[in-house]
N, C-alpha and C positions, 0 to 999 in steps of 0.2 A: 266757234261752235263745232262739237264733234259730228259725228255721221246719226248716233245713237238719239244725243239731243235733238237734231231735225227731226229723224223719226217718230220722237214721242210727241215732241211739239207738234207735228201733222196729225197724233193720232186720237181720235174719234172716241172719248175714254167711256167705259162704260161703269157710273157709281153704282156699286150693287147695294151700298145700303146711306141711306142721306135722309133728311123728313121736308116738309112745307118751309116756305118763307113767309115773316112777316109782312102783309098786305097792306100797312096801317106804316104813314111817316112815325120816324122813332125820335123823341127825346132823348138829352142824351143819358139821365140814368140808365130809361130801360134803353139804348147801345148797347150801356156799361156792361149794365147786367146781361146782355144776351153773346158778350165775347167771350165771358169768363165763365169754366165749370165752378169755380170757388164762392160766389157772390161777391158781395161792393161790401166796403166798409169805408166810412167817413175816413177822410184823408190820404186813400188810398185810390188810385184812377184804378180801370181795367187798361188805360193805354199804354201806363208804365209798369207794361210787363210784354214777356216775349213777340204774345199774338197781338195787343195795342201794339207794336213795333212792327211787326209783319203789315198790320195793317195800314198805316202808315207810310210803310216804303213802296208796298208792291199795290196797293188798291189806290191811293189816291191818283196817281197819272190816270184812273179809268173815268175821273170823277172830272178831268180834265184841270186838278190839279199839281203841283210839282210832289216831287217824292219829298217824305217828310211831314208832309203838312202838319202844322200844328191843329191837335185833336178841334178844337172850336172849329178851326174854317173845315177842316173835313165835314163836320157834322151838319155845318152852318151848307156847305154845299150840296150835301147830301141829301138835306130837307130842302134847297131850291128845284134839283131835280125830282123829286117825288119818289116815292118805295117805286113805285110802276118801272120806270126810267132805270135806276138804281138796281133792279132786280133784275133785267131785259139788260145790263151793259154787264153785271157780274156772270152772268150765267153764260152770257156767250161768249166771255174772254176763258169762259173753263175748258170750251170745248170737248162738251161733254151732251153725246148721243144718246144715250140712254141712263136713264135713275130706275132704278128699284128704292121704294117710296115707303121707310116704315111711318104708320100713320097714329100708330098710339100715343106718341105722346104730342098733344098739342092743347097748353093753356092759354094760348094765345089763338086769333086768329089766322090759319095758314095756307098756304096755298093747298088745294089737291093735288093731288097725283095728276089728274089730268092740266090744274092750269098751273102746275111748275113744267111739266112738257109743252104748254103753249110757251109757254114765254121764254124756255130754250130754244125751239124751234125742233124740238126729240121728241121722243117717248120713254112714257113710264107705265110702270109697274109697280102692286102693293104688295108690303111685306104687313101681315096681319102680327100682332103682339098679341100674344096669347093669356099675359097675365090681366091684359084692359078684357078680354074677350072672358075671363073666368069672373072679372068682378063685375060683369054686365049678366052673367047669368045670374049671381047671388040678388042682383037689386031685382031685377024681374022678382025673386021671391020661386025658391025651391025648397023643396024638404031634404036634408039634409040624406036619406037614403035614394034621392034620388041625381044629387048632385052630379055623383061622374058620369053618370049617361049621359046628365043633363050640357056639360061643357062638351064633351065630348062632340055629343050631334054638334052644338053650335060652334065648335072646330071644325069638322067636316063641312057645314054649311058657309065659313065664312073662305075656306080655300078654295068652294066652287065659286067663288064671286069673278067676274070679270077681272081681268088683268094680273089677277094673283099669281106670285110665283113662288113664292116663302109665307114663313113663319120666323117668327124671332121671341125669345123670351128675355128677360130680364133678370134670370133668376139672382144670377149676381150681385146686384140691387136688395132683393128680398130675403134671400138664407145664405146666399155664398153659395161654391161648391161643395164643398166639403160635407157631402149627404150621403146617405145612404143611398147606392145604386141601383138597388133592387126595383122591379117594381111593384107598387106597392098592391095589396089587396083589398078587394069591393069592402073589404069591413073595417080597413085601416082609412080608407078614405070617405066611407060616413061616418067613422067618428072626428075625423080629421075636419070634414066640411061642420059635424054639428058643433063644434068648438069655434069654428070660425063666423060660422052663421048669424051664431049667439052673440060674438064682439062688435062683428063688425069689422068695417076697416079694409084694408087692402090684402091681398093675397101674401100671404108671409107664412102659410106654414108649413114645413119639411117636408110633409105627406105631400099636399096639395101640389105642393113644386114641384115632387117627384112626381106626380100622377099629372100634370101638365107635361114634362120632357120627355114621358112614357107615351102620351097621348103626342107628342109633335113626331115622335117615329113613326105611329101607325098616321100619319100624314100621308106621309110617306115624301113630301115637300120638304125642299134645304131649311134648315134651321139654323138661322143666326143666334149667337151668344153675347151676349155684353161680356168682355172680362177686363181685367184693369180699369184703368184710368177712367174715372168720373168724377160725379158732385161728394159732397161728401155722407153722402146716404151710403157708401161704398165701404164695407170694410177690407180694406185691399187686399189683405192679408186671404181674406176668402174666399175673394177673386182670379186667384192662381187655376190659369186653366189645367194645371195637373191635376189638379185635384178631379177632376172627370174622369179621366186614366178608367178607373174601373169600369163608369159607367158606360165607356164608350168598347169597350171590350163587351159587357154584355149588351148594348144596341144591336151589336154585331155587323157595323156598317151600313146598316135601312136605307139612312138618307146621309147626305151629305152635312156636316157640321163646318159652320163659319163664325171663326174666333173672332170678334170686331174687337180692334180698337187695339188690345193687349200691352200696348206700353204700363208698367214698365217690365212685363210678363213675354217680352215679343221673341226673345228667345224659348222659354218654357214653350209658349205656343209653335214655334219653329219644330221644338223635338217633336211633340204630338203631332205636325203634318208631316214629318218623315217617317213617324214611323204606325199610323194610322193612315190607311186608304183614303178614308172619307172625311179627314180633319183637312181643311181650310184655313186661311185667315189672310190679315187686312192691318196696316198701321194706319186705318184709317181717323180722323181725331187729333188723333197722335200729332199728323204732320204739321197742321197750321197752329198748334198752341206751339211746337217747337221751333216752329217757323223755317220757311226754307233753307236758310242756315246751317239749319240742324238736322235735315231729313235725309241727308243722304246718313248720316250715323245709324239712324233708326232704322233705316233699310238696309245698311250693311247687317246688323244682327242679324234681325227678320231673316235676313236670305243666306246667312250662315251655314243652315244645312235646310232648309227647306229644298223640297221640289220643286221647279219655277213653273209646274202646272198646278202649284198651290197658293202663290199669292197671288191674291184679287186687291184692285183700288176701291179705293171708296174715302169718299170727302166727312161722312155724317155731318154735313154741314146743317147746322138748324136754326132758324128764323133768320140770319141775316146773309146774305147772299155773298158778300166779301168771303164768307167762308170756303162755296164753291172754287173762287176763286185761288183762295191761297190753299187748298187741297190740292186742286189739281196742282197747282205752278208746283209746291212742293214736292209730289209725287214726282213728276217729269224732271224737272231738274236734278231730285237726290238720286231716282233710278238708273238716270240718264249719266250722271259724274259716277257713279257707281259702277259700271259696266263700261263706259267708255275707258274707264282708266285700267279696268281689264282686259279688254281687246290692247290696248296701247302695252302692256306687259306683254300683251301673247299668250294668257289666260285663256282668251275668249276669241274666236272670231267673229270678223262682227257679224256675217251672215247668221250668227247664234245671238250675239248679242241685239239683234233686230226681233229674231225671234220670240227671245223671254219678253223685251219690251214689251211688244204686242198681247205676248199672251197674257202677262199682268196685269197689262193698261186696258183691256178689252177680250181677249178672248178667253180667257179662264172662268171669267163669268157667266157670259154668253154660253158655254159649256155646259157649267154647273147647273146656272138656273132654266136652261133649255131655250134661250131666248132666239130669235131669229138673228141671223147676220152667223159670221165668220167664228169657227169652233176649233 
């Protein structure tokens, strides 16, 4: 083991964007379903695939089974020890001190913000979702000239909340990039709200979306992005964080932008944090479906030409706590053979190669999101 390995393995990581875990023992469908962004189809496990394989090799020794395990006794073990048990052995093999906690999506029951910091033994932090925060003003019931105050305030009101340190959107999910960058006008967005008012439904349209990422600058709070890799509500092709390029030229730097996830965009997302101040990002996601195997590749892109006071970690690990797990090991290992094998050329000394680790695994975060500890 190199010198760079010890050090990340010791280090204290701080996830800047992750959600709840399931509190409720899992059956093994919903497992299935909660490993995979694809869903389950008959005949097809979620085990016999990369992250089922990940899971397998590097989580069952925590379960105090052998690596391997066949899928039944993991599961069959995993319901003798309880979600409680289960949630308390992943989270602490992560070694991970701080979460920032997006909390909009959960159709399950999940931990808070605050009881996933008990049961790491850390603290958290919430990242508010701004498209759940726009569809909760429409059900309250507004008139349609009064909608962008209307979200607006309840923005401002939900980043005064306790523990807040961001905002994240989804727009990704809902129009793509590929928008109009402008923003938009009080008359483009009541007509835009009385179109949407009248259907129904989730927040989906161009106006709206822009009149939300216009409205997460005058936050003036880091705004997380979804781009790449997800379910397939995605259309990937839309999801190319270039396609912001203009927008983020007229933001004109406000707040800070964090590209989450970006596979298989993790280059495109590299040019935009070299050559944008305030552009961020994370192969967070990424790591555990590729499995540590494969993560140091994905971090060699990533860190191509980035700034390495631009990559942050982060697990997004959600409802099942194994993920914690194979986030972080992936991150540390792939960063860690990544950099080591730099110094070992004479690329790098490791007195620097110590450095970026740190700041990746923990202080570039801690920076951004203004959090307490080491900057």
């Amino acid at each position: 083991m190199g010198a760079v390995r010890e050090a990340l393995d010791a280090l204290e990581l701080v996830d800047h964007h992750c959600h709840g875990l399931v509190t409720a023992d899992l059956p093994r469908d919903a497992f299935e379903e909660l490993i995979t962004e694809g869903g389950t189809w008959p005949g097809i496990s979620s085990f016999d695939s990369p992250v089922g394989l990940a899971v397998r090799r590097h989580c069952a020794p925590l379960l105090d089974l052998p690596r391997h395990a066949p899928p039944d006794e993991y599961l069959a073990r995993r319901a003798e020890l309880g979600a409680q048990e289960v949630n308390r052995r992943f989270l602490a093999a992560s070694g991970t001190g701080v979460f920032c906690v997006d909390t909009g999506y959960a159709p399950d029951r999940l931990t808070t913000p605050a009881e996933l910091a008990g049961a790491a033994g850390g603290t958290a932090y919430e990242v508010v979702r701004l498209e759940n925060l726009a569809e909760s003003v429409a059900a309250r019931g507004v008139e349609a000239g009064d909608y962008g105050d209307a979200f607006q305030q309840a923005a401002h009101e939900a980043v005064r909340g306790p523990g807040v340190v961001g905002v994240k959107s989804v727009a990704a999910y809902r129009t793509g990039f590929d928008l109009d960058p402008a923003r938009p006008s009080r008359t483009e967005v009541t007509q835009a709200a009385r179109r949407w008012l009248t259907r129904g439904g989730r927040l989906d349209d161009p106006v709206l979306v822009r009149h939300l990422l216009w409205t997460a600058v005058d936050l003036g709070l880091p705004l997380q992005l979804h781009t790449g890799f997800g379910d397939n509500d995605i259309r990937m092709h839309r999801s190319d964080p270039t396609h912001l390029t203009d927008w983020l030229h007229l933001s004109g730097g406000a707040i800070p932008v964090l590209l989450l996830h970006c596979w298989p965009y993790q280059r495109q997302a590299a040019y935009l944090a070299a050559v944008f101040e305030h552009v961020y990002l994370d192969v967070g996601l990424t790591l555990h479906y590729v499995g540590p195997a494969r993560a140091r590749a994905v971090l060699a892109e990533a860190l191509e030409i980035t700034p390495f006071r631009k990559l942050l970690y982060s697990s997004d690990a959600y409802g099942v706590a194994e993920f914690y797990r194979l986030g972080a090991l992936a991150f540390r290992h792939g960063l860690a053979a990544l950099l080591q094998d730099r110094v070992d050329a004479d690329e790098l000394s490791l007195p620097d190669a110590l450095r970026i680790a740190e700041w990746a695994g923990a202080h570039n975060a801690s920076r951004v999101y203004r959090l307490s500890g080491p900057s």
